[in-house]
N, C-alpha and C positions, 0 to 999 in steps of 0.2 A: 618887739613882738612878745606876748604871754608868754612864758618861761613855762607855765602848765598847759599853757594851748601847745608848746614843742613836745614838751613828752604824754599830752594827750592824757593830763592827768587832772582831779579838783582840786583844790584848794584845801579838802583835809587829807590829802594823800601824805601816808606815815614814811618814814626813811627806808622803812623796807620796800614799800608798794615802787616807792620811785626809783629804791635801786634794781629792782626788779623789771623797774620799766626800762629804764636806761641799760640794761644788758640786753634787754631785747630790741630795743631800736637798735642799737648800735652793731648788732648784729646783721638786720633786716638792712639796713644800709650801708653796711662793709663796701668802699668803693671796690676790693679786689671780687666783690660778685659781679662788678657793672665792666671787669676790662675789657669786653670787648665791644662795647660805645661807648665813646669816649664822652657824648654827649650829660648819657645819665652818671658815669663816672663823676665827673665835676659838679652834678645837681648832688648825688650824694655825697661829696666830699664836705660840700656846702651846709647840709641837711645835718651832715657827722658834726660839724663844727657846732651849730647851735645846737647840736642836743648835750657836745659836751659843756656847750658854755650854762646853759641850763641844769644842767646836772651838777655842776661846781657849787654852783649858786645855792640850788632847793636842797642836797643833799650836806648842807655847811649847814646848824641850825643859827649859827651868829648872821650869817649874811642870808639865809632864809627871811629872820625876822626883821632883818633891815628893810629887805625885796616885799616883802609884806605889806609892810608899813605905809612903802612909799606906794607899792599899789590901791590898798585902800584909800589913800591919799586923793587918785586921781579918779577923773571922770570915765567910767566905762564906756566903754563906746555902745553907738544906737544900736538896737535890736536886730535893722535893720545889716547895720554897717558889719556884726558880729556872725551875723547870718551868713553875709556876701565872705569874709575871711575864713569862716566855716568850710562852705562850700566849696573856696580854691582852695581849701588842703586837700577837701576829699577829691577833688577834680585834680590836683596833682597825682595824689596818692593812687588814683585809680589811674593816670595813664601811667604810671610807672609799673601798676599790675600789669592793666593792657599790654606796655610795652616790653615785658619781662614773660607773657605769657605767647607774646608774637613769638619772643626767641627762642625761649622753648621749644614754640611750633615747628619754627625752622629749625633747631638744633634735631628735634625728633625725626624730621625730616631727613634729615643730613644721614643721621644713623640708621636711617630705614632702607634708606639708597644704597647707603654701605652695606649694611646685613643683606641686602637685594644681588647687589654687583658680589657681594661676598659666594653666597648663595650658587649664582651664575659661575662666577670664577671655579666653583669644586665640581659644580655639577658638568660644566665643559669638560673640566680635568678626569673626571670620572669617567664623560662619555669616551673620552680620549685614549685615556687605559683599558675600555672597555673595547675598543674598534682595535688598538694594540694585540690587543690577549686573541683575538677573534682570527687575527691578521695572521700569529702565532701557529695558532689551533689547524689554520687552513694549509696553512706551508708544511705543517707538521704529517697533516692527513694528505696532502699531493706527496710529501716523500715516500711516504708509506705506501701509496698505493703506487709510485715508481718503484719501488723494493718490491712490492707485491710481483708487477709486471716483469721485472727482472727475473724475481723467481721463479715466477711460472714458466718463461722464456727458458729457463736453465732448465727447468722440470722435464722442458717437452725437448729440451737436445739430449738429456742423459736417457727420456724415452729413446729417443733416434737409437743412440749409441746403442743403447743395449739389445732393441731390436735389430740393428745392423750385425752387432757379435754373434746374436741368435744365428741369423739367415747366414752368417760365414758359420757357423760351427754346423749347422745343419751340410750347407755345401760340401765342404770339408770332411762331414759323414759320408755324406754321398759319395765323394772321392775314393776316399780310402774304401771304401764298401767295393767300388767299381774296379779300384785298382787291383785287390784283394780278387774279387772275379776273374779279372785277366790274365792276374798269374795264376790261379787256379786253370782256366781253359789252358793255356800257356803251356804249363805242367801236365795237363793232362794228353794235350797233344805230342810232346817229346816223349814222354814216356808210353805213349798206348801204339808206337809203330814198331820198338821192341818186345814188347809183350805180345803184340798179335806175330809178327816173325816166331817165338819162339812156339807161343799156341799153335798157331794155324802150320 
């Protein structure tokens, strides 16, 4: 194969242009981009190898002008035949985009479900602390309006009580007020049968 058809370079490409190219392929092809298919892994491990064996070659200018040499040497292949080896690199090249842009797809996928399920996961846990806090609030307002009812309960026996001491200390006046009466008529009848002896 072309040694400038691998790195996709002419024939007056200077030592810079091609080291320059050779760190970019060689990048663009890293097999640890492709681990997780094993498929394209191997195509680029493949891909890696000839671009380094190309790059030894073009970038040496003693073995440059050997590869020269002998290339001008030889018959170029037909327009036609040049076209057809053309066309299956870029028809390589392009299902390796294709297929690097599928996994993307699915990988963006992947993460979109996760940020999604992520998303869900806080927002149940939210609603969860929020029915919690609410759960709280209600237990908190039923004690309170149990202490309310207690109180007032308590309110209305310390009425009772107090109105009951009233109606005894009223009685109790009464009492004494009558008792007081009775020893007054009492007293007045022992004494008013001597008095009238002595008058009359």
């Amino acid at each position: 194969m072309d040694l400038y058809q691998i790195l996709d370079l002419p024939l007056t490409a200077s030592v810079a242009e091609i080291k320059e190219r050779y760190h970019c392929l060689c990048h663009a092809f890293h097999p640890d981009k492709f681990a997780r298919n094993e498929e394209f892994q191997t195509y680029a491990g493949e891909r890696l190898k000839q671009i380094n064996n190309a790059y030894e070659i073009l970038a040496d200018p003693q073995k440059r002008k050997r590869y020269d040499q002998g290339y001008a040497n030889k018959q170029h292949k037909t327009q036609s035949g040049a076209q057809g080896s053309d066309s299956s690199q870029w028809k390589a090249r392009y299902e390796i985009l294709v297929r690097r842009s599928q996994q993307l797809e699915r990988d963006l996928n992947t993460a979109n479900a996760e940020i999604n399920r992520l998303k869900l996961s806080q927002s149940a846990l939210i609603n969860q602390k929020v029915r919690e806090v609410e759960a709280r609030l209600s237990n908190l307002q039923n004690k309170n309006k149990l202490v309310e009812y207690e109180l007032n309960a308590r309110m209305l026996e310390l009425t009772d009580i107090r109105q009951q001491l009233a109606r005894n200390n009223q009685q109790r006046t009464i009492l004494i007020s009558a008792i007081g009466i009775f020893l007054l008529v009492g007293l007045f009848i022992i004494f008013s049968e001597p008095l009238c002896n002595v008058f009359c």
